[in-house]
MMTF fields as JSON, N, C-alpha, C and O atoms, coordinates in Angstrom:
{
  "mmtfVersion": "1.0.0",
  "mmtfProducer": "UNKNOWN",
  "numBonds": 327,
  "numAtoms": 328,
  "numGroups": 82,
  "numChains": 1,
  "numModels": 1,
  "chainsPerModel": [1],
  "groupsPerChain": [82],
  "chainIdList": ["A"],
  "bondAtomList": [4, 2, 8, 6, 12, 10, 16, 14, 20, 18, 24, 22, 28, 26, 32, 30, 36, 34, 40, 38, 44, 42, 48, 46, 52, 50, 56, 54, 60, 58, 64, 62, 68, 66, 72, 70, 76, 74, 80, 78, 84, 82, 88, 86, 92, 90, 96, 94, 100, 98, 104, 102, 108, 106, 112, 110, 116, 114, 120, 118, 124, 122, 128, 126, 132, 130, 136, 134, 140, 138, 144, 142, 148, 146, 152, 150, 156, 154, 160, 158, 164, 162, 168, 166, 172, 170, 176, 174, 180, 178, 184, 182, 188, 186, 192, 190, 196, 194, 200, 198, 204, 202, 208, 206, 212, 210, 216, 214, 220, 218, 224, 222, 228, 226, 232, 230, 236, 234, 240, 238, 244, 242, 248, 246, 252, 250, 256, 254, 260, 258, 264, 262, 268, 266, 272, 270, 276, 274, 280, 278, 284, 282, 288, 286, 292, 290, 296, 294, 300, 298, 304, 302, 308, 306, 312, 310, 316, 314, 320, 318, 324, 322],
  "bondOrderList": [1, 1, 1, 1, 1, 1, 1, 1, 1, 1, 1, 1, 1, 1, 1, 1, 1, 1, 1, 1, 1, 1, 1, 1, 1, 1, 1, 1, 1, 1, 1, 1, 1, 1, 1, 1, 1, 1, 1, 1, 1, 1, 1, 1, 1, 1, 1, 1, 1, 1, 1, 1, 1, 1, 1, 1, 1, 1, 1, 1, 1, 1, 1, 1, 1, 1, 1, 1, 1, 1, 1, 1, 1, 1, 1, 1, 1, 1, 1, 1, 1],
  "groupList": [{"groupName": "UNK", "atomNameList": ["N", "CA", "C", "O"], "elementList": ["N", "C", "C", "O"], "formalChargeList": [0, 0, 0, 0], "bondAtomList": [1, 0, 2, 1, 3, 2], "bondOrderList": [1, 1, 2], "singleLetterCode": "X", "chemCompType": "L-PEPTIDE LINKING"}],
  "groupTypeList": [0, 0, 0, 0, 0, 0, 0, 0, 0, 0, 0, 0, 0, 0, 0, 0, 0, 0, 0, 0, 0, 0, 0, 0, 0, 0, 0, 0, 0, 0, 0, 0, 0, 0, 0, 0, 0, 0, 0, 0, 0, 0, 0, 0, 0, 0, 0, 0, 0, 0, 0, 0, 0, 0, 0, 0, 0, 0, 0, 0, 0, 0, 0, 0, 0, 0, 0, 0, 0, 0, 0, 0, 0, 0, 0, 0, 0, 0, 0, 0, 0, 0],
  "groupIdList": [1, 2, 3, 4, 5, 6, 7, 8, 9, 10, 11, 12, 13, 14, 15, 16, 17, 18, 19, 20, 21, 22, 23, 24, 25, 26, 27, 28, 29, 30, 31, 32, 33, 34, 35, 36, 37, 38, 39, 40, 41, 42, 43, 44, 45, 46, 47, 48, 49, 50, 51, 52, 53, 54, 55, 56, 57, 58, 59, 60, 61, 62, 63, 64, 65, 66, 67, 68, 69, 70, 71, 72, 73, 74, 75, 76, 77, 78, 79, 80, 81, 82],
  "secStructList": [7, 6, 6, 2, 2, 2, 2, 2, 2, 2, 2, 2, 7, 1, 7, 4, 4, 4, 7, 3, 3, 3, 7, 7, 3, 3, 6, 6, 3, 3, 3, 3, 3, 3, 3, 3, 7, 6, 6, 1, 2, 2, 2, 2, 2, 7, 1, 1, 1, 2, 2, 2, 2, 2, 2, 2, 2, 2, 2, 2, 2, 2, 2, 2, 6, 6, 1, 7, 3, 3, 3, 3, 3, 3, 3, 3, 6, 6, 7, 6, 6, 7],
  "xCoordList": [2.937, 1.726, 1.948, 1.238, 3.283, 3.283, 3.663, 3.492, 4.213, 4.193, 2.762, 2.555, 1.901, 0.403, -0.403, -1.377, 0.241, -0.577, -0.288, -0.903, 1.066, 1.551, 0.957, 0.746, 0.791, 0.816, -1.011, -1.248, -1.939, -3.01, -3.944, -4.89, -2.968, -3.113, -2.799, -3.477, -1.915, -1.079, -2.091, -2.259, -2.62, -3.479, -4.706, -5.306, -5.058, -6.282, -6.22, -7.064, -5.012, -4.848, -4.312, -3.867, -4.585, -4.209, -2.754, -1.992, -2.654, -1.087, -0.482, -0.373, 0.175, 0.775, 2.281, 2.787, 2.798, 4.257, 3.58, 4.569, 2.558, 2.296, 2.143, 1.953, 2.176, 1.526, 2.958, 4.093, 2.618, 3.605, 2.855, 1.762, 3.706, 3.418, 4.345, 5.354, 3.961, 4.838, 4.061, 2.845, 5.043, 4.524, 5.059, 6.255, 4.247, 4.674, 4.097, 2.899, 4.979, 4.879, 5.182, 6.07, 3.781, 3.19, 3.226, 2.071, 4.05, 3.625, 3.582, 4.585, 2.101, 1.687, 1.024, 0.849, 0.738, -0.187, 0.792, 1.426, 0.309, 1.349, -0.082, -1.182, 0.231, -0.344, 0.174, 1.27, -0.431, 0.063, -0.303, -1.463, 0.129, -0.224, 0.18, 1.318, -1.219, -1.313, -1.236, -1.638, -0.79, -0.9, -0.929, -0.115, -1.957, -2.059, -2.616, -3.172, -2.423, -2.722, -4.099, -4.801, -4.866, -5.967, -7.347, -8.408, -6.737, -7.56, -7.923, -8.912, -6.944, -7.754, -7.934, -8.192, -7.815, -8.833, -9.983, -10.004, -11.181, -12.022, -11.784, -12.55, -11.219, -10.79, -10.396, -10.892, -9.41, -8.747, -10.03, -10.357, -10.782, -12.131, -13.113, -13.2, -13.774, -14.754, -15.747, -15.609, -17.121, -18.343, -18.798, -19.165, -18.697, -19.306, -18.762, -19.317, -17.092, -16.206, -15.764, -15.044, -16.122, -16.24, -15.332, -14.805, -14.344, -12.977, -11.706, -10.829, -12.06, -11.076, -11.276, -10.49, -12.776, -13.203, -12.338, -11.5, -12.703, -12.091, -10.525, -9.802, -10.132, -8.305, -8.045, -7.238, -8.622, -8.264, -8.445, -7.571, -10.092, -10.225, -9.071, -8.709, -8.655, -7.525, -5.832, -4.971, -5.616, -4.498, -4.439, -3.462, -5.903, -6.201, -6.212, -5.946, -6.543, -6.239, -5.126, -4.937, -4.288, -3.041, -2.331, -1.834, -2.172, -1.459, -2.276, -1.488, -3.365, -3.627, -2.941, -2.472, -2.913, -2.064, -0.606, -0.004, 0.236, 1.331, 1.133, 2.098, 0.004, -0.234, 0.183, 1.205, -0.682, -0.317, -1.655, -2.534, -1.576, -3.112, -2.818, -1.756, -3.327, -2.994, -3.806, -4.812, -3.788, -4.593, -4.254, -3.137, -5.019, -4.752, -5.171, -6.364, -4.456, -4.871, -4.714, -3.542, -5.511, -5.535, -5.707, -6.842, -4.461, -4.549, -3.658, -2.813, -4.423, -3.866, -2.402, -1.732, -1.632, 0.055, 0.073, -0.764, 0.747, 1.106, 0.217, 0.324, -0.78, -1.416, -0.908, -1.545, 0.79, 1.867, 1.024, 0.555, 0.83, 0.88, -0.907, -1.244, -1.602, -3.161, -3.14, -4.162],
  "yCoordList": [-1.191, -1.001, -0.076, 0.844, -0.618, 0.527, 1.895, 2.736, 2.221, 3.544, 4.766, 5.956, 3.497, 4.009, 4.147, 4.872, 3.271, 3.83, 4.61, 4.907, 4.994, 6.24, 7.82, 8.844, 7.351, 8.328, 8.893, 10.007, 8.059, 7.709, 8.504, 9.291, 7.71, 7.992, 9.456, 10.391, 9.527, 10.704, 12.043, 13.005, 11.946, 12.961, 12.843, 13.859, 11.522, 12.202, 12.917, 13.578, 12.594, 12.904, 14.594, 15.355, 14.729, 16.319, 16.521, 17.487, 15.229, 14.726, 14.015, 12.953, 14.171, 13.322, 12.716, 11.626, 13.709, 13.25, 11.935, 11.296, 11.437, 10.561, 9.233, 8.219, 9.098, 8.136, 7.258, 7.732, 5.983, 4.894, 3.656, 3.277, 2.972, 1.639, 1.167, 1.621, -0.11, -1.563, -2.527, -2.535, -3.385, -4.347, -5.583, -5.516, -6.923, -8.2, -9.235, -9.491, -9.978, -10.469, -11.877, -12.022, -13.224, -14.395, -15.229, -15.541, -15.663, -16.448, -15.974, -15.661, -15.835, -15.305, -13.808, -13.007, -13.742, -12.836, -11.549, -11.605, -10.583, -9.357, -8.328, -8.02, -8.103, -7.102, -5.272, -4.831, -4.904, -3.529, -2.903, -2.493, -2.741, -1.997, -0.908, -0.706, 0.383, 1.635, 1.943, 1.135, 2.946, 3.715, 5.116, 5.651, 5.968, 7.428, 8.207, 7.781, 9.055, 9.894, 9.757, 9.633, 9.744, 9.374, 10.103, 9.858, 11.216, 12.573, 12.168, 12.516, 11.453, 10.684, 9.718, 9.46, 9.06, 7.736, 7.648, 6.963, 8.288, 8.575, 9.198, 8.496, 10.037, 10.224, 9.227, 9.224, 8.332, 7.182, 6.436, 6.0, 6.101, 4.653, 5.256, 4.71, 6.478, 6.853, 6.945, 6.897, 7.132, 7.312, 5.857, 5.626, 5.09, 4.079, 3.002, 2.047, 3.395, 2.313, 2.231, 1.289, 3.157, 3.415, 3.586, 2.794, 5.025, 4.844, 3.533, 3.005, 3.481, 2.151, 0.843, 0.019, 0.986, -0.291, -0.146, -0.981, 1.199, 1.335, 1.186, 0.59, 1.78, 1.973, -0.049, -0.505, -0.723, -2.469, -2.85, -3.401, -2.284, -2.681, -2.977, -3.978, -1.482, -0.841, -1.274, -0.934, -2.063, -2.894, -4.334, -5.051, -4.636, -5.802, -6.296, -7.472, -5.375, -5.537, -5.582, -6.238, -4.507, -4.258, -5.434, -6.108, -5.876, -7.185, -8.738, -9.478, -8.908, -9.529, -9.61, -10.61, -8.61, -8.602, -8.816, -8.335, -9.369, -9.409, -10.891, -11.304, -11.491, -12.954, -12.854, -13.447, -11.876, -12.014, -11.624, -11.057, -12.072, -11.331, -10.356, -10.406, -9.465, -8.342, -7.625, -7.327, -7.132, -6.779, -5.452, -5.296, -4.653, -3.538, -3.19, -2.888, -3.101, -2.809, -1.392, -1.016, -0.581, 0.474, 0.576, 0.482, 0.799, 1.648, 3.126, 3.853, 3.055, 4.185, 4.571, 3.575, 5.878, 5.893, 5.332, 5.622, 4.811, 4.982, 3.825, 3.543, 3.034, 1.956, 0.215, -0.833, 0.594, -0.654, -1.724, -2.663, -1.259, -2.231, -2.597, -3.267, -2.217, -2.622, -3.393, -4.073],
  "zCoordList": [-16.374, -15.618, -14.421, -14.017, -13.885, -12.826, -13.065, -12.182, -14.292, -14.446, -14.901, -14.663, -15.775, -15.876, -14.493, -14.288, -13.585, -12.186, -11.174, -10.15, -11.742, -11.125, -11.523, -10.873, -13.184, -13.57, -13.269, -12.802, -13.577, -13.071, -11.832, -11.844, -10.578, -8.702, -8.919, -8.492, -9.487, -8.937, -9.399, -8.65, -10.527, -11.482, -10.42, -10.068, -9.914, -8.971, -7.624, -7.02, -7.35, -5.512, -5.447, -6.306, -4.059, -3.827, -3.454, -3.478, -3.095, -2.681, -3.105, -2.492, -4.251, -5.324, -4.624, -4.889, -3.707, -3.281, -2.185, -1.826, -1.667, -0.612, -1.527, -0.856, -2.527, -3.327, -3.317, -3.367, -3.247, -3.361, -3.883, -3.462, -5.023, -5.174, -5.511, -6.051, -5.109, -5.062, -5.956, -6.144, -6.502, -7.26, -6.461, -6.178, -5.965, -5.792, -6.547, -6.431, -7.462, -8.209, -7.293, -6.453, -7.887, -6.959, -8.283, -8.571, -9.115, -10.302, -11.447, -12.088, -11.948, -12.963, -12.946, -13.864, -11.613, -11.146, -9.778, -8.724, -10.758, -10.162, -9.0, -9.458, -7.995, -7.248, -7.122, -6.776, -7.327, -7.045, -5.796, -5.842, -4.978, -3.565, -3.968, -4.391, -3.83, -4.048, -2.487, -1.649, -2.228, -0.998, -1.12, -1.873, -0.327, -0.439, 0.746, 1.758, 0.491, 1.814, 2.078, 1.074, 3.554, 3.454, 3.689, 4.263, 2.885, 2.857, 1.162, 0.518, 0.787, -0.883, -1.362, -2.537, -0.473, -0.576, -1.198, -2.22, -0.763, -1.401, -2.888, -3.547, -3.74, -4.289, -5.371, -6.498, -4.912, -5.809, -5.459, -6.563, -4.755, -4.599, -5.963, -7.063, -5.544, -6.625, -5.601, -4.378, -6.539, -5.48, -6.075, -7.227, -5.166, -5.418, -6.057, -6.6, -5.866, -6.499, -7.819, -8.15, -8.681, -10.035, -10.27, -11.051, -9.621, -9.927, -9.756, -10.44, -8.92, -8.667, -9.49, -9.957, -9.488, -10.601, -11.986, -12.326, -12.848, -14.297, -14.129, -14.927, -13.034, -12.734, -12.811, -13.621, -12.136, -11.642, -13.498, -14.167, -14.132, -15.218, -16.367, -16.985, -16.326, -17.157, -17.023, -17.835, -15.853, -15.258, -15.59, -15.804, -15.584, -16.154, -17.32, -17.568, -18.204, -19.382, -20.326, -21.35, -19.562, -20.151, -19.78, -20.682, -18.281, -17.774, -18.924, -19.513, -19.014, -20.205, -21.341, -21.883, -21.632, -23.109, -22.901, -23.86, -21.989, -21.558, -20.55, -19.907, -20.513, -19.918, -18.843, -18.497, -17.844, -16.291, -15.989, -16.638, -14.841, -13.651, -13.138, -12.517, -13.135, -12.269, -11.555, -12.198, -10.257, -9.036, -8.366, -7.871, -8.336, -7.448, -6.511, -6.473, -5.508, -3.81, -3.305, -3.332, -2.889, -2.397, -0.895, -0.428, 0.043, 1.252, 1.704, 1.182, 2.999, 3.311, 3.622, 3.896, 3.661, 3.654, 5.16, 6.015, 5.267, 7.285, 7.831, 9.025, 6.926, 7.538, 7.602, 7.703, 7.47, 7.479, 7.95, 7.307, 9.924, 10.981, 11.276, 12.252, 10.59, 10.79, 10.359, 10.261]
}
């Protein structure tokens, strides 16, 4: 999963080298913290959430078929300490 959301982020952003994710795995249920530069944010969200919706969809499903939950979180690079 995390290599499909690398491969994914990275195809939408203008800044592919800013992109980082982490996976923390809580049980059954794995999170992905996306992070990107925040000139593409918008970008990875969609207009209206659309992108990010099909990207969570498409994580979800695949983690299904492998009997886990899986969640994707999108912030900004550099927004550690907020």
């Amino acid at each position: 999963m995390e290599a499909f959301l690398d491969y994914v982020i990275k195809g939408l952003v203008s800044r592919p080298e800013a992109v980082s994710i982490r996976s923390i795995r809580r049980g059954h249920t794995v999170v992905y913290e996306v992070r990107v530069d925040p000139a593409d944010m918008g970008k990875v969200i969609g207009k209206s959430g659309v992108t990010i919706s099909a990207i969570r969809s498409l994580v979800q499903a695949g983690g299904g078929k492998r009997g886990l939950h899986c969640a994707v979180e999108v912030s900004e690079a550099g927004s550690e300490g907020r």
